[in-house]
C-alpha positions as CSV (number, residue, x, y, z in Angstrom):
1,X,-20.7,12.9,15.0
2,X,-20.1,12.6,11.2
3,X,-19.8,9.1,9.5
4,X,-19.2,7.9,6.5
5,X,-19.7,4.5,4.2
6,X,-16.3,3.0,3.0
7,X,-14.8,-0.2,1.9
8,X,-11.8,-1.9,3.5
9,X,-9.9,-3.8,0.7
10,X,-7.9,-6.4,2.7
11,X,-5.5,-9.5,0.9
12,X,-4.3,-12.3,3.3
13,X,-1.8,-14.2,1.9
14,X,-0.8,-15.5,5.8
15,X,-3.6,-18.1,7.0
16,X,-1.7,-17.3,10.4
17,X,-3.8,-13.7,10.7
18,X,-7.0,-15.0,10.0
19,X,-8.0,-15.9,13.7
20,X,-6.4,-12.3,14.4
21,X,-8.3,-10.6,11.6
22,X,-11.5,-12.2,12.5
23,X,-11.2,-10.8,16.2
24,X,-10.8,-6.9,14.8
25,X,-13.3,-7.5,12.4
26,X,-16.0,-8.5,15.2
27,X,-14.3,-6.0,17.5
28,X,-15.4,-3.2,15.3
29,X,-19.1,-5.6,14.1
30,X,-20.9,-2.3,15.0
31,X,-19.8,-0.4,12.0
32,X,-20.0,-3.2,9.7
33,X,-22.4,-3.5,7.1
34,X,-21.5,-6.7,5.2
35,X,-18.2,-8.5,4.2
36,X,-17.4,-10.5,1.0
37,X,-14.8,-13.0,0.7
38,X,-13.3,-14.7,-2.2
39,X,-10.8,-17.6,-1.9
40,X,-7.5,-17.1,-4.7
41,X,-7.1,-21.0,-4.3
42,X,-4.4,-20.9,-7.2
43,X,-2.6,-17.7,-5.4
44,X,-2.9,-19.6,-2.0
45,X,-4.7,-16.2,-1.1
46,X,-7.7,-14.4,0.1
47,X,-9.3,-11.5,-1.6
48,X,-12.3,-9.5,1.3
49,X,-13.9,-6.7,0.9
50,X,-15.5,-5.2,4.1
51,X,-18.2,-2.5,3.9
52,X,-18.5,-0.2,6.9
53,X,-20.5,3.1,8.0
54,X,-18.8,4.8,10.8
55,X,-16.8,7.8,11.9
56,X,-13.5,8.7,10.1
57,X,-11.5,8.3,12.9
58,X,-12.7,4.5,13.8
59,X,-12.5,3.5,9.9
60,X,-8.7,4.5,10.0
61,X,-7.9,2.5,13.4
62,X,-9.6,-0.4,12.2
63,X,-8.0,-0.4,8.9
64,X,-4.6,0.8,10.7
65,X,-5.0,-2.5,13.2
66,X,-5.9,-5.1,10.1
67,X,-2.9,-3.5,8.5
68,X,-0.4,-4.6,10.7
69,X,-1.1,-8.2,11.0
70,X,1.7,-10.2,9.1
71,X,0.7,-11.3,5.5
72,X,-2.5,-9.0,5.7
73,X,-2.5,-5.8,3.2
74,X,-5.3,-3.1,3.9
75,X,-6.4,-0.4,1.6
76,X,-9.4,2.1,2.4
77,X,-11.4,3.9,-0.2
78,X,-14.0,6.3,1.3
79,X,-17.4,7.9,0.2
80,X,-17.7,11.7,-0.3
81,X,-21.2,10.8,1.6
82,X,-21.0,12.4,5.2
83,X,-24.3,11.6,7.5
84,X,-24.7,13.7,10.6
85,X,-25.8,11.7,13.8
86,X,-29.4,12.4,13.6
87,X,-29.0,13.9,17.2
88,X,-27.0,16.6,15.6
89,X,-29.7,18.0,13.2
């Protein structure tokens, strides 16, 4: 199985999904490699940037679940870096 490294751009603006977003966040810990967050205090919003290395198809259900809380926008950008499960080589 191929994965590959991208970054989930998320912007809360709804303090309501945060509980929900945390949840999918550790739902999918596995693929995670690290997550910034930067409180907009003056916007009233929240800027996070999660990093992840995993397949294509969990990057997009994870992004595609974030998406559809309320007040939460998601936005993926991925690498042209594929790795091949080292049982495949």
């Amino acid at each position: 199985m191929e994965t590959r490294v991208a970054i989930i751009g998320l912007v809360v603006e709804n303090k309501d999904s945060v509980e929900e977003l945390n949840r999918v966040l550790h739902q999918y810990s596995e693929y995670v490699i690290g997550r910034m967050g930067i409180p907009y205090s003056q916007r009233k919003i929240n800027i996070i940037s999660v990093a992840v290395d995993a397949p294509h198809d969990v990057i997009s259900a994870m992004s595609g679940k974030i998406g559809k809380l309320p007040g939460v926008s998601a936005k993926t950008a991925y690498s042209n870096y594929v790795v091949k499960n080292e049982a495949e080589q």
